[in-house]
Every structure is written in structure tokens, then in C-alpha cells.
VEXMAR-23566 format. One line per field, with one value per atom (N, C-alpha, C, CB): residue number from 1; atom name; x, y, z. Coordinates in nm, 2 decimals, decimal comma. Glycine has a CB too. Layout:
# VEXMAR-23566
k <- (NUM / ...)
a <- (CA / ...)
u <- (X / ...)
v <- (Y / ...)
w <- (Z / ...)
# end
This chain:
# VEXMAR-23566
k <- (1 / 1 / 1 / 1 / 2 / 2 / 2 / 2 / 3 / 3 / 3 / 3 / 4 / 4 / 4 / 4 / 5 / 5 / 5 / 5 / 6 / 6 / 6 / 6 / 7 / 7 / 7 / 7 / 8 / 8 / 8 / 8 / 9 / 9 / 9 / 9 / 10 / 10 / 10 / 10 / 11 / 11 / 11 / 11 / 12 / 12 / 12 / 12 / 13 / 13 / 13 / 13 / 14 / 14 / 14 / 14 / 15 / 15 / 15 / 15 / 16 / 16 / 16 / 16 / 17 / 17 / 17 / 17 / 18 / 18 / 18 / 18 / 19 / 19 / 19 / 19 / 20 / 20 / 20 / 20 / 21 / 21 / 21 / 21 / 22 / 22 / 22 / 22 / 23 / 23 / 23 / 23 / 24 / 24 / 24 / 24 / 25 / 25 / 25 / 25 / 26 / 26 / 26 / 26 / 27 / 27 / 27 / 27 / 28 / 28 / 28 / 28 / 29 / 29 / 29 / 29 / 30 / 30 / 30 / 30 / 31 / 31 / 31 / 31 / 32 / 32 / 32 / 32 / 33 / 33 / 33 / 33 / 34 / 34 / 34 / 34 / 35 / 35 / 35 / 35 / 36 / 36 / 36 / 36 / 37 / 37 / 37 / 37 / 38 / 38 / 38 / 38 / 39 / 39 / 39 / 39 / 40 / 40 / 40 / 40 / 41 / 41 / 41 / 41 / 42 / 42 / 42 / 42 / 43 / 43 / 43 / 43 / 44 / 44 / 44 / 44 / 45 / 45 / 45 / 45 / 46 / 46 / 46 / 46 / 47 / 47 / 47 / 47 / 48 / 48 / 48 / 48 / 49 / 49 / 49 / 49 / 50 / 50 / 50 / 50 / 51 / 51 / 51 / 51 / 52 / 52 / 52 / 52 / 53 / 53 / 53 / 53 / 54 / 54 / 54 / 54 / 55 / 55 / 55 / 55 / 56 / 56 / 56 / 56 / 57 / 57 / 57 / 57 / 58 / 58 / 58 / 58 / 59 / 59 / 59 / 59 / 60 / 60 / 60 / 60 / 61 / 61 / 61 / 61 / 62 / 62 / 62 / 62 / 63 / 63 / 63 / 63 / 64 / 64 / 64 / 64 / 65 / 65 / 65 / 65 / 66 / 66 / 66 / 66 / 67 / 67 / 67 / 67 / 68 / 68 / 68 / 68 / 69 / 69 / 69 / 69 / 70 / 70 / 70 / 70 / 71 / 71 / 71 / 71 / 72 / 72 / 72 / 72 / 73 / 73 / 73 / 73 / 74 / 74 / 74 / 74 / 75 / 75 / 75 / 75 / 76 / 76 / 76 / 76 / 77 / 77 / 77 / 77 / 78 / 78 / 78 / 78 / 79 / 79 / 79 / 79 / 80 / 80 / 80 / 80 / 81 / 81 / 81 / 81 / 82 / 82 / 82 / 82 / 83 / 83 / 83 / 83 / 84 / 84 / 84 / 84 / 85 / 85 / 85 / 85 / 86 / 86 / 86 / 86 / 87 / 87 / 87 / 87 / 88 / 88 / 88 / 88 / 89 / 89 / 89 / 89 / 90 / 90 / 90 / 90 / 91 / 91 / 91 / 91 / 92 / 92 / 92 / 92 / 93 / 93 / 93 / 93 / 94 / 94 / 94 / 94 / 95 / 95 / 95 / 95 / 96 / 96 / 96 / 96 / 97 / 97 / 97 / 97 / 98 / 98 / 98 / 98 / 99 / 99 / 99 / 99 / 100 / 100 / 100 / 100 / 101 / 101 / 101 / 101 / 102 / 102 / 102 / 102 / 103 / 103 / 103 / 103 / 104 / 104 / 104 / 104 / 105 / 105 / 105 / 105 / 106 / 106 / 106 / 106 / 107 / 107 / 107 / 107 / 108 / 108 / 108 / 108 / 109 / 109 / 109 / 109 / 110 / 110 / 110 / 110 / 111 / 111 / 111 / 111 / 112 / 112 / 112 / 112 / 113 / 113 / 113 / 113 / 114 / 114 / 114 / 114 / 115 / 115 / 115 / 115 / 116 / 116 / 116 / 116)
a <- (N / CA / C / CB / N / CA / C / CB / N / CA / C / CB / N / CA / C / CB / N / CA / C / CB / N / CA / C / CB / N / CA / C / CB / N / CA / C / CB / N / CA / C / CB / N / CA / C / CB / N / CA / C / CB / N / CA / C / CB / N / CA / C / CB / N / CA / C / CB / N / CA / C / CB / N / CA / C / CB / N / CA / C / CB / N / CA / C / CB / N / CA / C / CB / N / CA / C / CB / N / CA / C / CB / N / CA / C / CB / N / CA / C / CB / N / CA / C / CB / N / CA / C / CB / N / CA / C / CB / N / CA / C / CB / N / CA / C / CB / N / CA / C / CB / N / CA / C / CB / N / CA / C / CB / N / CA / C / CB / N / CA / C / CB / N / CA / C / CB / N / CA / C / CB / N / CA / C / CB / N / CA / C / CB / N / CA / C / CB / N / CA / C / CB / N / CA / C / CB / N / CA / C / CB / N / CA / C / CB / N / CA / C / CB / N / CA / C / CB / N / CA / C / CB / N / CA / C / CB / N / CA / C / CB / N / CA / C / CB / N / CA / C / CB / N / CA / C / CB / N / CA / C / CB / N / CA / C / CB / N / CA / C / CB / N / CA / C / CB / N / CA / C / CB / N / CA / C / CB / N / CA / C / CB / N / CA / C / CB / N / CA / C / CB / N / CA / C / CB / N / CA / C / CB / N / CA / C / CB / N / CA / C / CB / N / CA / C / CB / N / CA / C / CB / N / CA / C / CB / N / CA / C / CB / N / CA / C / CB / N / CA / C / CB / N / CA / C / CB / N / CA / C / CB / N / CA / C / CB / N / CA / C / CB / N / CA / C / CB / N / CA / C / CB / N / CA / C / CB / N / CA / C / CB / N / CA / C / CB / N / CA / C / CB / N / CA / C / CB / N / CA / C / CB / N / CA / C / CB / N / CA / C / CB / N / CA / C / CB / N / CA / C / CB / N / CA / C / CB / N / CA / C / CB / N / CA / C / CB / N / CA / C / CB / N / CA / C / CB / N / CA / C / CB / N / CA / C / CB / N / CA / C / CB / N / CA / C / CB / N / CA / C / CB / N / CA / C / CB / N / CA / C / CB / N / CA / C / CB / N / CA / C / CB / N / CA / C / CB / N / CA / C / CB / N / CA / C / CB / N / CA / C / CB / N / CA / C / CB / N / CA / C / CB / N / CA / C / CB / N / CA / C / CB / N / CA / C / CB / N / CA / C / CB / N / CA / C / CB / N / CA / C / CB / N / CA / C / CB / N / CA / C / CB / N / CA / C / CB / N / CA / C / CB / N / CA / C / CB)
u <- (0,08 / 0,00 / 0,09 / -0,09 / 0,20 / 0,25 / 0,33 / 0,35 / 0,39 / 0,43 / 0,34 / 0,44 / 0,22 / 0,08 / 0,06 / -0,10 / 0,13 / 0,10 / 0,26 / 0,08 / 0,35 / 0,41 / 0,48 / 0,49 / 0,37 / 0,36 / 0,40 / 0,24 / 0,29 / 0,29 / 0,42 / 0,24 / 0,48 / 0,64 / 0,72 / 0,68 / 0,76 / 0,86 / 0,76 / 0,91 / 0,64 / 0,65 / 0,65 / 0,53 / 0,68 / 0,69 / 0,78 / 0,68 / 0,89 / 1,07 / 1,10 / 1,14 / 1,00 / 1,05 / 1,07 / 1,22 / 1,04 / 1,15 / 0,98 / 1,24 / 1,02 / 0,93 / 0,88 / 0,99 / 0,80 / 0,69 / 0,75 / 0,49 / 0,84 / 0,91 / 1,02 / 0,93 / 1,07 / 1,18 / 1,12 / 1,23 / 1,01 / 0,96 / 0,98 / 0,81 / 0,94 / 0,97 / 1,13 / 0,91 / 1,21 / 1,34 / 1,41 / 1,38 / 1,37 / 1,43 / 1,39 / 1,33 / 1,32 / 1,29 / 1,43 / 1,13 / 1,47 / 1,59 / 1,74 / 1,55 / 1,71 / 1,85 / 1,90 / 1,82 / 2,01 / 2,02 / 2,01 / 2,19 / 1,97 / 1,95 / 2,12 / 1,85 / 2,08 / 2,20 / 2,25 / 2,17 / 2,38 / 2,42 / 2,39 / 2,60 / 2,39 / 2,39 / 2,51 / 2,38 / 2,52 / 2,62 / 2,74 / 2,51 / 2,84 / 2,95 / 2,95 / 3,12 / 3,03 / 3,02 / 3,10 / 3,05 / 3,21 / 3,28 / 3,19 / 3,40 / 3,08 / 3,01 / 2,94 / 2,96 / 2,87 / 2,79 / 2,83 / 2,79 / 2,97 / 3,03 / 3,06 / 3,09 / 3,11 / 3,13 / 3,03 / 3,19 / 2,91 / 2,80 / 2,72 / 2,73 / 2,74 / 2,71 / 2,78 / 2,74 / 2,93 / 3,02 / 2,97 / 3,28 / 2,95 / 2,86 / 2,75 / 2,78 / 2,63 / 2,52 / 2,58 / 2,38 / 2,62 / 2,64 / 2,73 / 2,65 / 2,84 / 2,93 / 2,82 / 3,09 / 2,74 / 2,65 / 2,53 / 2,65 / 2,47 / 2,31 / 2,24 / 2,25 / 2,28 / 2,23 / 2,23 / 2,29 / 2,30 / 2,26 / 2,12 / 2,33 / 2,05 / 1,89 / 1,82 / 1,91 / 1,86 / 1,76 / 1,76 / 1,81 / 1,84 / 1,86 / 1,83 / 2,02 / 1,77 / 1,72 / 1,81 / 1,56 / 1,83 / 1,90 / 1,94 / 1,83 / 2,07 / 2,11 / 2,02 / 2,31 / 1,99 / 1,95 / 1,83 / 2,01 / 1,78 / 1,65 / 1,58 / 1,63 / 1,60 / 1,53 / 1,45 / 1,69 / 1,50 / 1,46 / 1,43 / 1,57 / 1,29 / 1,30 / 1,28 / 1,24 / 1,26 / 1,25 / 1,36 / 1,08 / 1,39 / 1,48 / 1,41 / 1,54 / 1,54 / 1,48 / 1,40 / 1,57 / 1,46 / 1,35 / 1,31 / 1,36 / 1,26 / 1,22 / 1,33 / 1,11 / 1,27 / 1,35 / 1,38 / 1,28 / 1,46 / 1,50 / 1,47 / 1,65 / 1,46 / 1,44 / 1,27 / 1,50 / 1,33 / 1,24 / 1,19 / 1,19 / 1,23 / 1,23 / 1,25 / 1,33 / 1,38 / 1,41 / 1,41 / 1,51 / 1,29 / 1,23 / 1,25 / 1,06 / 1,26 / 1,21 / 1,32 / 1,01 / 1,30 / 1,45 / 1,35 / 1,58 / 1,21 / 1,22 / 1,24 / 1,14 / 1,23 / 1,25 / 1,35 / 1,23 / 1,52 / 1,62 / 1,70 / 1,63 / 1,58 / 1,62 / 1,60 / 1,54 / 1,48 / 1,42 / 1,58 / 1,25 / 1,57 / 1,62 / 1,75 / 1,65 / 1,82 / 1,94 / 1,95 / 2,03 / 1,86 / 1,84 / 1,83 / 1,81 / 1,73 / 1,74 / 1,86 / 1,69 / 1,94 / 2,10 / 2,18 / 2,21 / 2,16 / 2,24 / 2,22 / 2,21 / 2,05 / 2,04 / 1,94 / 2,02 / 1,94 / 1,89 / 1,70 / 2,00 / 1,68 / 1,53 / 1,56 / 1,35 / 1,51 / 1,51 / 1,47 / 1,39 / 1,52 / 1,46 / 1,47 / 1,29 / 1,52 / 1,49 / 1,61 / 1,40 / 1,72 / 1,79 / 1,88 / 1,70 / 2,01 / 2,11 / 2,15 / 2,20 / 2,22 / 2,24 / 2,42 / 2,18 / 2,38 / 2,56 / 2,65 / 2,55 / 2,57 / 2,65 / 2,79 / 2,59 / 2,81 / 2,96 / 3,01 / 3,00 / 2,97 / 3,02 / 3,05 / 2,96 / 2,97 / 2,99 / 3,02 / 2,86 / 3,08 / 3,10 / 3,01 / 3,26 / 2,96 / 2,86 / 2,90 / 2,82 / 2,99 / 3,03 / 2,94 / 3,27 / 3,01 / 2,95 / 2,81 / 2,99 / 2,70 / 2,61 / 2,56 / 2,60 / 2,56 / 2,53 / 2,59 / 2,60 / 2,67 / 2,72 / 2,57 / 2,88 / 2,59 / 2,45 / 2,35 / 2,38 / 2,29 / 2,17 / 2,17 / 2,10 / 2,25 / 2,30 / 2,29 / 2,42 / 2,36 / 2,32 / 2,16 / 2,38 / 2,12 / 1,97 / 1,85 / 1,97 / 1,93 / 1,84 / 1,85 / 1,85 / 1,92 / 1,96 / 1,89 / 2,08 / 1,88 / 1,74 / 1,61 / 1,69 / 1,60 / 1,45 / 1,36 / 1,43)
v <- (-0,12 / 0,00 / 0,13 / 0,00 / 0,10 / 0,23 / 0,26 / 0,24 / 0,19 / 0,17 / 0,26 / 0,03 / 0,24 / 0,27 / 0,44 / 0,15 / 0,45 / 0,62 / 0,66 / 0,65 / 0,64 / 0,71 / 0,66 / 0,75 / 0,54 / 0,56 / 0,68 / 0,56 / 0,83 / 0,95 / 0,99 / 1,05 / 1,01 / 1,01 / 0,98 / 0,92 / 0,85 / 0,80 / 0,81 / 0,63 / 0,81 / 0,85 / 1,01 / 0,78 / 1,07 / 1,24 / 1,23 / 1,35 / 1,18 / 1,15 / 1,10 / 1,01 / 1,02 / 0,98 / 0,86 / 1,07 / 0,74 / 0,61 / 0,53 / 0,59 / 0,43 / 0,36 / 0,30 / 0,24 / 0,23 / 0,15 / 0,02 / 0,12 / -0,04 / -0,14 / -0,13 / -0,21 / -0,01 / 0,01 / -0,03 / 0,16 / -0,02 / -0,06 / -0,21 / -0,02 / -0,32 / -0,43 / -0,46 / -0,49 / -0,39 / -0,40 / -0,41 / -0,29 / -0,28 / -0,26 / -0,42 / -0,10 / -0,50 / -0,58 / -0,65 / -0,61 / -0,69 / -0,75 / -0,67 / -0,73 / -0,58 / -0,51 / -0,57 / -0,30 / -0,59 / -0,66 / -0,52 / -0,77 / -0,54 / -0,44 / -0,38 / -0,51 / -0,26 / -0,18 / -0,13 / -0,03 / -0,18 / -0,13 / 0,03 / -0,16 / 0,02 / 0,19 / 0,24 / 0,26 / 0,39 / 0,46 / 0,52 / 0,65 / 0,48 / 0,54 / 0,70 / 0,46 / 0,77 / 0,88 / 0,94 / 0,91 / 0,88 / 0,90 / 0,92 / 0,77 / 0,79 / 0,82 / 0,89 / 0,76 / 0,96 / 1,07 / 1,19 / 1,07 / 1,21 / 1,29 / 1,33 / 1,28 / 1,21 / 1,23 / 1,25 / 1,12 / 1,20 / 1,26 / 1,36 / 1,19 / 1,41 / 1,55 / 1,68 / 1,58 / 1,63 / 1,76 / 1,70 / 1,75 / 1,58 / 1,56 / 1,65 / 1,36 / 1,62 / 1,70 / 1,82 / 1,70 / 1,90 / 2,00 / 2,03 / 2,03 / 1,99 / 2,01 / 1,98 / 1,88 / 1,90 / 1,85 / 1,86 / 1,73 / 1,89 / 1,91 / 2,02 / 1,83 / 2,09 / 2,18 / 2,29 / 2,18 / 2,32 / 2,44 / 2,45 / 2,45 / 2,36 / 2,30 / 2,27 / 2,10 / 2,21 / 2,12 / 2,22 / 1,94 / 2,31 / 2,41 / 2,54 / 2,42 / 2,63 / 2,76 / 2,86 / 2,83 / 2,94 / 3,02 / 3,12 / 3,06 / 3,18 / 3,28 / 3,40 / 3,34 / 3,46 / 3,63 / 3,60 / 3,71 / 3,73 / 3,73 / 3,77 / 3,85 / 3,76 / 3,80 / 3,63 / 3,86 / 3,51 / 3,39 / 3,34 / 3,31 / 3,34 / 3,27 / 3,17 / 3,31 / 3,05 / 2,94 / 2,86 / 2,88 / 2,68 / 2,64 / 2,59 / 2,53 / 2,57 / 2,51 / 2,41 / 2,46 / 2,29 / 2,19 / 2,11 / 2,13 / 2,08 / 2,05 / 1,99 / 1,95 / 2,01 / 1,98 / 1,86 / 2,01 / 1,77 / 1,65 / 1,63 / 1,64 / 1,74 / 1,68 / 1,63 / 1,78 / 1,49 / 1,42 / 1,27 / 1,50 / 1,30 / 1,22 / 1,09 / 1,26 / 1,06 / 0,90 / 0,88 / 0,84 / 0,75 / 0,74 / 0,56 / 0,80 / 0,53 / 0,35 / 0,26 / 0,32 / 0,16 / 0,14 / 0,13 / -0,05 / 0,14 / 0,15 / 0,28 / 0,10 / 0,41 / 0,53 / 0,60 / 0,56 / 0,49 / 0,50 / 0,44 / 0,44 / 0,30 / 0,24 / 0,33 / 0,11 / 0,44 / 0,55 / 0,64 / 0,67 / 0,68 / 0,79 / 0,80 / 0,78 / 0,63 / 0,62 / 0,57 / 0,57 / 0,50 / 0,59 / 0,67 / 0,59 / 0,77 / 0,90 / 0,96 / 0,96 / 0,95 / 1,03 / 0,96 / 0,97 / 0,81 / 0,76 / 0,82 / 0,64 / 0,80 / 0,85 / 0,98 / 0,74 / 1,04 / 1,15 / 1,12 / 1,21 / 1,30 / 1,25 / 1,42 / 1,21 / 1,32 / 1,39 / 1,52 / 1,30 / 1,64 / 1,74 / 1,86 / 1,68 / 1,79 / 1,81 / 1,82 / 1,69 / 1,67 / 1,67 / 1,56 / 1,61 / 1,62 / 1,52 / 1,39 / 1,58 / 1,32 / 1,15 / 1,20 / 0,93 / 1,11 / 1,13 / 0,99 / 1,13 / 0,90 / 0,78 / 0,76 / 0,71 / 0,90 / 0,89 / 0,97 / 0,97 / 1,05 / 1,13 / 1,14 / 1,21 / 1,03 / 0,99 / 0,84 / 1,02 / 0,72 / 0,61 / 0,58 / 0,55 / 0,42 / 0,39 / 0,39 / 0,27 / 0,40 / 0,40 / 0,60 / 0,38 / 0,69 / 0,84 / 0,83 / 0,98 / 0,76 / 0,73 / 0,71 / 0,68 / 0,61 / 0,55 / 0,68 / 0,38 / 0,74 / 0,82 / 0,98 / 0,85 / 0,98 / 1,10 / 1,03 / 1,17 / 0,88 / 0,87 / 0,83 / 0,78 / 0,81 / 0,81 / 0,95 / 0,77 / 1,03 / 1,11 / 1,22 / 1,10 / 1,19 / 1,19 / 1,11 / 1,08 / 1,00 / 0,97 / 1,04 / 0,78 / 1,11 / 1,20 / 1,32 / 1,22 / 1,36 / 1,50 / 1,43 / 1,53 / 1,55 / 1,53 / 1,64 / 1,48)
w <- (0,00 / 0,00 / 0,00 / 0,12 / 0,10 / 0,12 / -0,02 / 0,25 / -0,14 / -0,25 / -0,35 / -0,26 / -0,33 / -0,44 / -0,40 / -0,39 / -0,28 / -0,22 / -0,30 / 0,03 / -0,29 / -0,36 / -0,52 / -0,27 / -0,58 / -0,73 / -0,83 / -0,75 / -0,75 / -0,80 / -0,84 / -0,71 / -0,72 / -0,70 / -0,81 / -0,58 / -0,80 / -0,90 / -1,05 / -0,85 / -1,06 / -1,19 / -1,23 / -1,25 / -1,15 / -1,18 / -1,22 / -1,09 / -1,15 / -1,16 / -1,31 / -1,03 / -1,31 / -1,51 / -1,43 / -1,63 / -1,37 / -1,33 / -1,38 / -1,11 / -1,43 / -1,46 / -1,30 / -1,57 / -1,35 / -1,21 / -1,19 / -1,25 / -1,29 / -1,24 / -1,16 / -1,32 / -1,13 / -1,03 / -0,89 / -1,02 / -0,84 / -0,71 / -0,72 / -0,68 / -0,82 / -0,80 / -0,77 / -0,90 / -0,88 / -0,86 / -0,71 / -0,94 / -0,63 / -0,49 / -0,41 / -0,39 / -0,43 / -0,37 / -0,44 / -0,38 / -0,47 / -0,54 / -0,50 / -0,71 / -0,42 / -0,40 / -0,22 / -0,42 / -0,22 / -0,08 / -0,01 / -0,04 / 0,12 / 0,22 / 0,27 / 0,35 / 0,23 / 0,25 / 0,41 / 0,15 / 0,46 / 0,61 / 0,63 / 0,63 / 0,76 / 0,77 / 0,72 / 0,93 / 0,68 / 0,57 / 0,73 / 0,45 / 0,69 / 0,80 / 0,77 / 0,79 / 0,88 / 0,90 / 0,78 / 1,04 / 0,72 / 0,63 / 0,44 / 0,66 / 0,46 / 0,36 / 0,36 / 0,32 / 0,45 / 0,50 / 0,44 / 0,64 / 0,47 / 0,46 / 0,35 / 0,51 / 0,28 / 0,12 / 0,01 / 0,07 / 0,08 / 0,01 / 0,02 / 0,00 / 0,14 / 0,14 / 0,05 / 0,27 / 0,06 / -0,04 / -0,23 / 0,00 / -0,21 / -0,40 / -0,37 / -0,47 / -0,27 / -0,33 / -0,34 / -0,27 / -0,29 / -0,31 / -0,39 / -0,23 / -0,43 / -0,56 / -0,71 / -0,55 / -0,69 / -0,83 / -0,86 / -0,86 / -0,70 / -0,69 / -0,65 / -0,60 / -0,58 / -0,52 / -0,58 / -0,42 / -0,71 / -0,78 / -0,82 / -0,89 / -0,83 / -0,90 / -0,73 / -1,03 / -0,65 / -0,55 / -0,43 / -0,50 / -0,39 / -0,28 / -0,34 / -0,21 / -0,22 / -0,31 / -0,29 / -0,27 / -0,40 / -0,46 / -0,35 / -0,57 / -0,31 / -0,16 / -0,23 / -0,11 / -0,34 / -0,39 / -0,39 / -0,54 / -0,30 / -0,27 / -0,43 / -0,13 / -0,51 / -0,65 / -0,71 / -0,79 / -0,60 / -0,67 / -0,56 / -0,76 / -0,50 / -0,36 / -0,35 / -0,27 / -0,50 / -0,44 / -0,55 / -0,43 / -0,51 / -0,58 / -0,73 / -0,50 / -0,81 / -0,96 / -1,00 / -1,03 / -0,88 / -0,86 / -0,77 / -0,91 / -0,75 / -0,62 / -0,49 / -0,66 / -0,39 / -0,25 / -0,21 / -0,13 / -0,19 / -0,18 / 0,00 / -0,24 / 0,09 / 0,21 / 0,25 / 0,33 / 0,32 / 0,32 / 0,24 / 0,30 / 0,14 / 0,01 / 0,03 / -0,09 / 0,04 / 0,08 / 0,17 / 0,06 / 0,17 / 0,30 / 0,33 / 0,30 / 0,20 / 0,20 / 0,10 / 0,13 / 0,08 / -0,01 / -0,14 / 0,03 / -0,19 / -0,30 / -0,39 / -0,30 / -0,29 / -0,29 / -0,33 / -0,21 / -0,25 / -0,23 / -0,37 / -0,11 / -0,44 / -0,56 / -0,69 / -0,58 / -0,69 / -0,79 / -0,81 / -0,72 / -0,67 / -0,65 / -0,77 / -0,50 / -0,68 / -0,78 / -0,91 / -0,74 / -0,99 / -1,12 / -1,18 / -1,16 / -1,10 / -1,13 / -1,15 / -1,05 / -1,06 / -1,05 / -1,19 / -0,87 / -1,18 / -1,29 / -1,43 / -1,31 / -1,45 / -1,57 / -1,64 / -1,63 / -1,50 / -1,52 / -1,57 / -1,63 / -1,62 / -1,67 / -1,75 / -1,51 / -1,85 / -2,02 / -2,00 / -2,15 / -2,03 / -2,07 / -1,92 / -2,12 / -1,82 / -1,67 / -1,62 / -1,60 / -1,63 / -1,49 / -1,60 / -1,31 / -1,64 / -1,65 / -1,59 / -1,63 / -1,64 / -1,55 / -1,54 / -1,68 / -1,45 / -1,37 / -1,40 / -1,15 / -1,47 / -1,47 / -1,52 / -1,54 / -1,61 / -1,68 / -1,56 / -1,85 / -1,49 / -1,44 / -1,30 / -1,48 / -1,23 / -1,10 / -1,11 / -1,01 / -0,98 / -1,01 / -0,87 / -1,04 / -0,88 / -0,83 / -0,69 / -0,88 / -0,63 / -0,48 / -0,42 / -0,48 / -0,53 / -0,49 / -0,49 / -0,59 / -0,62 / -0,60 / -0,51 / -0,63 / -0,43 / -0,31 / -0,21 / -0,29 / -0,19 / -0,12 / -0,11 / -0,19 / -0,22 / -0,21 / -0,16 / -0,37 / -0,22 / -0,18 / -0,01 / -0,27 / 0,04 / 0,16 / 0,26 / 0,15 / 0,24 / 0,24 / 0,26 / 0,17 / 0,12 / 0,08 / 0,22 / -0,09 / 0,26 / 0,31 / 0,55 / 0,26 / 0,53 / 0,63 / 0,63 / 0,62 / 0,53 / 0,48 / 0,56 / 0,25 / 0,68 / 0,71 / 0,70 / 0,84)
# end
């Protein structure tokens, strides 16, 4: 049920509806050490945060796109998320897959899931 409440979600994101089945297939991830925490905090911000945090000049008071706190909440959320990052969504939000390697991945969405 709780999956069908945030359907909306991952299909706004551009991720197909079979990524929820997918997360069920992903081994359950340890808690993130303080070091990954850390390292994924200086990615979002070196890669994300020009678009997902709002802008310091009061001429733009809100961000480009939407707010990531809160967001990842569940591991199928956590599975969207990081395709999203991989391969972006057309027209919207570049993919990082050439551009990040799967370990920083997991480091943002780690991260990500620390935003409350």
C-alpha cells in the first residue's frame, strides 16, 4: 500500500513503475558510516544543489527543482532515486552515470536519506 501512495512520486521523476519491484531485489544496504555521509554531502552539493537548494539572492526565492528533504524514505524510494542520479530524466535533470562512479552514488543517496 505504502508503495501505491508514492507511485505519483517515482512516476513524476521519469522512473518507470518497475523500479519498485526492482528494490525488492537489491540486498539491504548497512547503515552509511560517518565518512560516507560525509562524502555525500560535499557531491550533493558540488553537483546538486545548484537545481535542489534555493537560490542565496533574494530575486529567486524558491529552488529550480524541487526539495530533496524528506524524500528518501524506504529502499524503494532509495532504488528510484538512484536511477534517477544515474540517468537522469530527459529534458529536466542530466544523469551522472559517466560522471559519478557507483560507490558516490550510493554516497548522495545516503546522504539523501539523512534530509528530514
Amino acid at each position: 500500500m505504502r508503495v501505491l501512495k508514492r507511485l505519483p512520486f517515482l512516476c513524476a521523476l521519469g522512473v518507470p513503475a518497475f523500479v519498485v519491484g526492482l528494490s525488492a531485489q537489491q540486498p539491504v544496504r548497512p547503515a552509511a558510516t560517518p565518512s560516507e555521509l560525509d562524502s555525500g554531502k560535499k557531491l550533493f552539493v558540488q553537483r546538486c544543489s545548484v537545481c535542489h537548494l534555493p537560490p542565496l539572492g533574494p530575486a529567486e526565492p524558491r529552488s529550480y527543482a524541487r526539495s530533496l528533504t524528506g524524500v528518501v524514505k524506504s529502499p524503494e524510494i532509495e532504488a528510484a532515486a538512484r536511477l534517477v542520479i544515474q540517468r537522469g530524466i530527459p529534458s529536466r535533470m542530466p544523469g551522472f552515470q559517466y560522471g559519478l562512479q557507483p560507490n558516490e552514488i550510493d554516497s548522495i543517496v545516503a546522504y539523501l536519506r539523512t534530509l528530514k
